[in-house]
N, C-alpha and C positions, 0 to 999 in steps of 0.2 A: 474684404467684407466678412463681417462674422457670421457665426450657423444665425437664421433667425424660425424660430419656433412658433407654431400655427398656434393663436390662443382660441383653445377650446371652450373658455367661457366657465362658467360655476356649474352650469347644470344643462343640460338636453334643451335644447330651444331656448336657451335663459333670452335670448338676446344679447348677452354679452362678448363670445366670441368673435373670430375673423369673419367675414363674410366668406364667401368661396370664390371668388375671386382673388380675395387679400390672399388667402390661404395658400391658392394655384400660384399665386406670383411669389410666395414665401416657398414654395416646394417647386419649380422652374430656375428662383435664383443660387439656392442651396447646390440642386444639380447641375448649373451652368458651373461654378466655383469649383467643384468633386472634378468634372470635363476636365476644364482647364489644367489642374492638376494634374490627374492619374493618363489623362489621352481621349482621343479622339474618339476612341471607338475601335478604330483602327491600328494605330501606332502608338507605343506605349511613349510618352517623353522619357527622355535622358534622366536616369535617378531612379527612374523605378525599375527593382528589377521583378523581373517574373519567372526566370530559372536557374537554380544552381547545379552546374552537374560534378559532380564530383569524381577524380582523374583518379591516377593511381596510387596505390596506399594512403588514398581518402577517402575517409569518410562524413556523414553527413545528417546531422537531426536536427529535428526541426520543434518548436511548440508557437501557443500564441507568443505574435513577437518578436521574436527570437530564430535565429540558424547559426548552429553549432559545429563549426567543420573542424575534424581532430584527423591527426596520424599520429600513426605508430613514434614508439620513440626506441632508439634513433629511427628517423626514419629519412626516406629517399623518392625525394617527387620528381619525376625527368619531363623537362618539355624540353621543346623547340625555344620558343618563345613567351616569357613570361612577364606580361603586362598588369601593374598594378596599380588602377586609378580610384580615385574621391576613397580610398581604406585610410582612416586614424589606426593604429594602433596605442595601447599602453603598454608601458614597459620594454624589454629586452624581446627581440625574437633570435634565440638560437637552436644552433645544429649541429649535429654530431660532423658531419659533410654540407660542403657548398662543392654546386658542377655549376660550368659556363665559362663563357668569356669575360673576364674579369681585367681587361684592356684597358676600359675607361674608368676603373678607379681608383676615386683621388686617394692617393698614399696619408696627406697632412692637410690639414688646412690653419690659417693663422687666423685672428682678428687680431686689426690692428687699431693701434690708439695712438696718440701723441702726448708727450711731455709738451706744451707749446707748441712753439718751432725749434727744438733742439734735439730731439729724441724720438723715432718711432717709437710705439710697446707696444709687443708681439706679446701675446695671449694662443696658448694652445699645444699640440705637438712640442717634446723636449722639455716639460719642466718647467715651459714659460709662461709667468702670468703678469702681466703685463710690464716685462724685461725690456730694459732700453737699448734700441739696438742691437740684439744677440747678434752672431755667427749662424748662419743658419745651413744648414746640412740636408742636400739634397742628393736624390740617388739618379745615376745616370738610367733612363727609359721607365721612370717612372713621372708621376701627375701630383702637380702641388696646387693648393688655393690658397691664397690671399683674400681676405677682405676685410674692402678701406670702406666703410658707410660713415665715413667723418664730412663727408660733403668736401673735403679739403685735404691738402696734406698730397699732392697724387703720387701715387707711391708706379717707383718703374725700375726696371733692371736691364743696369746698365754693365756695359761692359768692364769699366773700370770706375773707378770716383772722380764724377768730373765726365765722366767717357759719354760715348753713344749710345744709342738704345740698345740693347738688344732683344733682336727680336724673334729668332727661331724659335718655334715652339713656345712662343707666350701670348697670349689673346687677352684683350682689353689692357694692353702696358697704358703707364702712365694712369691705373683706375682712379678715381677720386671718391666717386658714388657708385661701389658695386664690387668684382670680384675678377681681379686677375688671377687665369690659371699657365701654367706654366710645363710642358709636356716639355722634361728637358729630353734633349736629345742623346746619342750617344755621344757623337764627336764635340759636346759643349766644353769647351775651356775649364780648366780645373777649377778655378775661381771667377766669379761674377761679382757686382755689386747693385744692391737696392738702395734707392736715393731718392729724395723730395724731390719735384723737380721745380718746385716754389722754393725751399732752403736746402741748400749746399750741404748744412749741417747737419742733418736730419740723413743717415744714411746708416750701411752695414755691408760687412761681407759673407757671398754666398758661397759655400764650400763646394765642390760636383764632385761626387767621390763612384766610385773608386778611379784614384790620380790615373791620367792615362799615361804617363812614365813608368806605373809600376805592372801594368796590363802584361 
């Protein structure tokens, strides 16, 4: 419902105004919609916020509108736990330093496309923009992503061309609509192979490096 505004009329008693009734129901439904929005009374809804506090080597100003939070540069903010939800940013955010557990991330990620049925292309990591079929070069205890949003094409990594799945450390094999990640292991076989599992032809070999012969 949009704001709707009491018509005061031309002049002091004209008669052409709201009545006071229309008026009370025009200033009841305005404030029922502001409710609904900003809360109850009580509890504020999800989305608005009502405090910023600001941690170490932060700081913090404010005007109509607007909240301005700046650190030092370089600078160094230590939590425990650092959760960052409904924030856009633009551009670049960097640091002189990054601290944490840095475990689950992804080292590459590919998008992938197809020549028809005879060729994946790899977009992304290595130089590749949409390469048929590369070699692709992964590092042993490290995190890869794949993604197939072709609706088809389902892309899976097998153990040889032709072979079985394999499956340590890969969640969503065989994706068609969406994103295989690939946590390879240490002990994973020097070479792997990625294959349609619709066409034969359609494949590639994965490299696991460093060789464990030469370890």
């Amino acid at each position: 419902m949009a704001y709707q505004g009491i018509n005061t009329g031309s002049s002091p008693n004209s008669g052409t105004g709201d009545s006071l009734i229309e008026g009370a129901e025009k200033i009841n439904s305005n404030f029922v919609e502001l409710y609904n929005v900003v809360g109850n009374g009580t509890t504020t809804f999800v989305g608005v916020v009502t405090q910023i506090t600001a941690g170490t080597n932060v700081s913090i100003s404010t005007s109509y509108g607007s909240v301005q939070i700046s650190a030092p540069t370089p600078s160094q903010i230590t939590t425990t736990n650092l959760n960052v939800s409904g924030v856009s940013t633009l551009g670049v955010v960097t640091s002189a330093t990054y601290y944490g557990d840095a475990s689950n991330i992804t080292s590459g990620k590919w998008n992938l496309g197809a020549d028809g049925s005879t060729h994946y292309q790899f977009t992304g990591p290595g130089g590749l923009n949409a390469t048929a079929d590369p070699v692709i070069y992964l590092a042993r205890g490290q995190s890869y992503e794949f993604v197939n949003n072709m609706g088809a094409h389902p892309f899976e990594i097998r153990s040889s061309n032709g072979g079985s799945a394999f499956s340590t450390g890969v969640t969503n094999n065989a994706v068609s609509n969406g994103t295989l990640r690939f946590d390879v292991p240490f002990d994973a076989p020097n070479s792997l192979y990625y294959q349609c599992t619709s066409h034969a032809g359609m494949g590639g070999t994965v490299v696991i490096y460093p060789d464990l012969f030469t370890v």
